[in-house]
C-alpha positions in Angstrom: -15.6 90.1 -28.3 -15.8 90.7 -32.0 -16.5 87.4 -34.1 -14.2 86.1 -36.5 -15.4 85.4 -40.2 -18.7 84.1 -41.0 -21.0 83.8 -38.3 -24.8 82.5 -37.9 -26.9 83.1 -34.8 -28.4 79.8 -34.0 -29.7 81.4 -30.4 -28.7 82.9 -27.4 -29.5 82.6 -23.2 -32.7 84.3 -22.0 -32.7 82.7 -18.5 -31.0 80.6 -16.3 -32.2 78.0 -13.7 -31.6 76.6 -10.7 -33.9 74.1 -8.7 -36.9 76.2 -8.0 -34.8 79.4 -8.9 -34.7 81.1 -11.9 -33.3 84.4 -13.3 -34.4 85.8 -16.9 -31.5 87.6 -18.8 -33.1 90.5 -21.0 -30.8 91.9 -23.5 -31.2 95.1 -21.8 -29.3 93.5 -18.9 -25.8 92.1 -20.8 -23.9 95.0 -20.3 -24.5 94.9 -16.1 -24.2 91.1 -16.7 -20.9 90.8 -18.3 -19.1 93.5 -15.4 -20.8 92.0 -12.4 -19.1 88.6 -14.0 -15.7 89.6 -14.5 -15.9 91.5 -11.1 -16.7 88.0 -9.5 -13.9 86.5 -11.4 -11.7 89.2 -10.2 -12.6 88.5 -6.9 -12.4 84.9 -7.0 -8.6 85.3 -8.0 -8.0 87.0 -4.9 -6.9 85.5 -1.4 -9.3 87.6 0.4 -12.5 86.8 -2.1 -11.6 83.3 -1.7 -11.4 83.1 2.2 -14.4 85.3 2.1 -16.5 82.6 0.2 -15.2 79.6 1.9 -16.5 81.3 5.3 -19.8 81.9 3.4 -20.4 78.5 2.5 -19.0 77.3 5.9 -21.9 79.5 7.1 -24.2 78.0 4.6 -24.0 74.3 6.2 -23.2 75.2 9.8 -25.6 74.6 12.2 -26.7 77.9 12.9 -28.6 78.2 9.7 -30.4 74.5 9.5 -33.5 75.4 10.7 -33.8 77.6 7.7 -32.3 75.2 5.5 -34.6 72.5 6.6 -37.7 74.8 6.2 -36.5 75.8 2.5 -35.5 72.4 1.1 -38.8 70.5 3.1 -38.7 66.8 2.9 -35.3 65.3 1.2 -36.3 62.0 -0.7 -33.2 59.7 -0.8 -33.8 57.3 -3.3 -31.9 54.5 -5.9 -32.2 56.6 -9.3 -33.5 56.0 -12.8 -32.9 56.9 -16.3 -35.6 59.5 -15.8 -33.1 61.2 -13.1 -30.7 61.9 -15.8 -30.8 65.6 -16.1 -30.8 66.2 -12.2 -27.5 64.0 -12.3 -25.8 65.8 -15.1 -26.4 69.3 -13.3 -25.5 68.0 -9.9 -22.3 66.4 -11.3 -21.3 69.1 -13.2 -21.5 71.2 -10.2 -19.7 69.5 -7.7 -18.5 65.8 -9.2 -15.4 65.3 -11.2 -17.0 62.6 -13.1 -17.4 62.5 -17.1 -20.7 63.1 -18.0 -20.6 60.3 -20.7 -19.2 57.7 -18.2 -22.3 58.4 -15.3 -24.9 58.3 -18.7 -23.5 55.1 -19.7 -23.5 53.9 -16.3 -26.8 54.8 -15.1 -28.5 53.8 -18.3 -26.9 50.2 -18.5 -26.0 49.6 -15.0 -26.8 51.5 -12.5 -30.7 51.3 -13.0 -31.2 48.0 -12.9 -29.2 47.2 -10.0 -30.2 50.3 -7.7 -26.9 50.8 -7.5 -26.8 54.9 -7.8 -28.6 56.7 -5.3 -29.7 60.3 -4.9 -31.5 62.9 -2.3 -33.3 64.9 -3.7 -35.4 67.9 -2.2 -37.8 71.0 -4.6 -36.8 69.2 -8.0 -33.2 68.9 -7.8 -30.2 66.7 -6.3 -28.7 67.2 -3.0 -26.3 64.1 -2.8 -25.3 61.4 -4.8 -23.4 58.3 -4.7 -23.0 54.7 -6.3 -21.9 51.5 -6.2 -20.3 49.3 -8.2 -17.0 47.6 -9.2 -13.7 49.2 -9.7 -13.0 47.1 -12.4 -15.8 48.9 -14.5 -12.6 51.7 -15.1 -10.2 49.3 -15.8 -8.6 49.2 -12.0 -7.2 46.0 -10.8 -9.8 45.9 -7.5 -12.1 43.5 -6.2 -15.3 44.2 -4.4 -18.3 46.6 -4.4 -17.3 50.2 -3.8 -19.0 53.2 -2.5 -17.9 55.7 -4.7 -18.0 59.9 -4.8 -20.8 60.3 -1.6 -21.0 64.3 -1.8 -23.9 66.4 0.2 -24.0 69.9 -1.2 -24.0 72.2 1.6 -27.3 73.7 2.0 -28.5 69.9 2.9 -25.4 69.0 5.2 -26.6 68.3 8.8 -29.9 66.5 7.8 -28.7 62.9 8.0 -28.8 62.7 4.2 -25.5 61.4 3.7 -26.2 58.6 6.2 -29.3 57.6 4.4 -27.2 57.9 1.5 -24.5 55.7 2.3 -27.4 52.9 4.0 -29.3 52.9 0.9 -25.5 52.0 -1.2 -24.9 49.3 1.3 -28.5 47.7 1.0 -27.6 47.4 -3.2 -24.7 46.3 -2.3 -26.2 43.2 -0.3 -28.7 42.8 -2.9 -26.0 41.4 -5.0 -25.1 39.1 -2.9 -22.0 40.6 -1.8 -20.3 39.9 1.9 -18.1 43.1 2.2 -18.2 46.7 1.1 -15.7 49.2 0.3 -15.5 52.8 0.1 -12.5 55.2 -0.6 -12.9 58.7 0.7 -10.0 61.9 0.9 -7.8 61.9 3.3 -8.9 65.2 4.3 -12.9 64.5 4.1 -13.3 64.1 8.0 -17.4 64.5 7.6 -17.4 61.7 5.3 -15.4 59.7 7.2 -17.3 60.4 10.2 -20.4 59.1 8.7 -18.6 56.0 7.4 -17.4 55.2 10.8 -20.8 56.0 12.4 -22.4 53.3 10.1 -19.5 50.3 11.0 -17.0 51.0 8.5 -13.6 50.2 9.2 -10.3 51.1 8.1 -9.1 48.3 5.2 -5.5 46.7 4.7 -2.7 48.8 4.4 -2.1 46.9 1.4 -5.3 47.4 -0.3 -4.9 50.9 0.5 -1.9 51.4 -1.1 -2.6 49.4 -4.5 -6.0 51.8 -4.8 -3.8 54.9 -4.5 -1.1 53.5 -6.5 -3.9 52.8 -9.0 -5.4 56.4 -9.0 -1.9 57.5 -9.5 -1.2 56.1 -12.4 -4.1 57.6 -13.6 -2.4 61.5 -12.9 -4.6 61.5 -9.4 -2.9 63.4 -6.7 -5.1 63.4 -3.7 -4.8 60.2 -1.3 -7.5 58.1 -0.3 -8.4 56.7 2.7 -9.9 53.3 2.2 -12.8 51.4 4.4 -14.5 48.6 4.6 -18.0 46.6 6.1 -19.0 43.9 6.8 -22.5 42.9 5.1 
């Protein structure tokens, strides 16, 4: 598109990267670039491109394709994360995490860090899961307890166990603290998650806390319904 009024060129894109992968962008190439984008936006707007890409990334976590998976990513570290893991967290949240990026900055650097209390897989240089814990009450919510908060695998590491080591990792801070119990809220509609909750002793909560956490969210213009579970430490 044209620019309006006065404009200065303070730079422009010459690659793009991601993890190990990464594709230069010479000028020669904007023209091709532009159309193959708004061919993928056109296609992303239609029922058929979108059923055809959620069968594609079912494909990409199925269990038909993890030995490949296994012998691209190699050996996935799971580990509590640092300051220094900052830019791997902002990516991966901004990917696949509907979470501020000044609120996991502020968290990690002041909070988190110290108390091992976010932790990360991490496999050729970039994050494959995520998840912390902490209090509710750090967003203003009227909750007691530790909670496990948005675990999320991305799909090419699905299948590896990294979400369980995930998960055990988050409940060993959590009993660092010196807490008894440990909660965790996942979708309704999640069933993997909840799966690997269940497989490590989690157990559905109170009705009642359920209800006060979703009545909580709501308030907040949240939609979805959580499903809430708790352990024993």
């Amino acid at each position: 598109r044209a620019d309006v009024g006065a404009v200065q060129l303070l730079g422009r894109v010459d690659r793009v990267r991601r993890g190990s992968l990464e594709l230069w962008l010479p000028r020669v190439l904007s023209p091709f670039l532009r159309a193959v984008h708004r061919a993928a936006s056109a296609t992303s707007r239609h029922p058929l491109g979108r059923g055809v890409t959620q069968r594609a990334r079912s494909a990409l976590s199925s269990g038909a394709t993890l030995p490949l998976r296994r012998a691209y990513l190699g050996s996935v570290q799971v580990r509590p994360l640092g300051p220094e893991d900052w830019t791997a967290l902002f990516t991966f949240a901004g990917n696949h995490l509907r979470i501020s990026a000044p609120f996991l900055r502020q968290q990690l650097q002041e909070r988190w860090a110290e108390r091992r209390a976010a932790i990360g897989g991490l496999a050729r240089g970039a994050m494959v899961g995520f998840c912390w814990v902490d209090e509710y009450r750090q967003e203003g919510f009227e909750l007691d307890g530790l909670w496990i908060r948005s675990l999320y695998v991305r799909p090419i590491a699905r299948g590896m166990g990294v979400a369980r080591k995930i998960v055990e990792h988050a409940c060993q801070a959590a009993a660092s603290t010196g807490a008894h119990q440990v909660y965790a809220d996942v979708e309704d509609i999640n069933e993997p998650s909840l799966r690997v909750f269940r497989s490590l002793g989690f157990k559905r909560a109170a009705t009642a806390l359920e209800a006060r956490l979703n009545d909580e969210w709501r308030m907040r213009g949240r939609a979805f319904r959580l499903v809430v579970l708790e352990k024993a430490l």
